[in-house]
N, C-alpha and C positions, 0 to 999 in steps of 0.2 A: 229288533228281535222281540216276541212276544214272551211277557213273563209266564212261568207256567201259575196254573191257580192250583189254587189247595181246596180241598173240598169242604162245602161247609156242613154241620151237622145234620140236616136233613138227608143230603145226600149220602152219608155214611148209614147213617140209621136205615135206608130205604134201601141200603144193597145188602143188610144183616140178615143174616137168615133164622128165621122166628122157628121157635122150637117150644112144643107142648111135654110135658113130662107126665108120666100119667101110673101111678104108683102107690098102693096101699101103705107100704114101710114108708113113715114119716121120715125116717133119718136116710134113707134110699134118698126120695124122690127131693129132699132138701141138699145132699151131698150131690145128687146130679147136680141141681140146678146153681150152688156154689162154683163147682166147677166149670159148667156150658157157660156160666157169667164174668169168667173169665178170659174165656175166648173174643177176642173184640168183632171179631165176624158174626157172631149168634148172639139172639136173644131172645132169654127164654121168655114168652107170651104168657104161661102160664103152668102151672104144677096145681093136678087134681089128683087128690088122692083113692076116685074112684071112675068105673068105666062113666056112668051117667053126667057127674062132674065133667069129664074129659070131652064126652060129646058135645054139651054146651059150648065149652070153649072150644072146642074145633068150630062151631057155628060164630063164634065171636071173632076170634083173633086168626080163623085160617091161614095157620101154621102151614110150612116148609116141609116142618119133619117132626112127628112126633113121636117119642120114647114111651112106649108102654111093656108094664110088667104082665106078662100075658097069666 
């Protein structure tokens, strides 16, 4: 009978879903990303406090889903 395997940390990290926050309010866009870092499925890529910031990192870390304060 085969054992089952456990996953190793690459594998977990590589099915996390990356997430950009993108948000002028400091304590906003900080309280997001305490929270989405809590989720063990998400991880947030990044938190820009403005639109220009935000687009960079979308060019860097091509996020999943990204939260902006429109």
């Amino acid at each position: 009978m085969q054992q089952p395997t456990t996953p190793n940390a690459d594998t977990i990290l590589a099915k996390r879903i990356r997430v950009i926050v993108i948000d002028d309010n400091r304590l906003v866009r900080e309280g997001l990303q305490a929270l989405l870092d809590e989720q063990p499925d998400l991880k947030v890529v990044a938190a820009a406090e403005d639109r220009a910031s935000g687009l960079r990192d979308l060019q860097e870390f091509t996020p999943h889903v990204v939260l902006v304060d429109a």
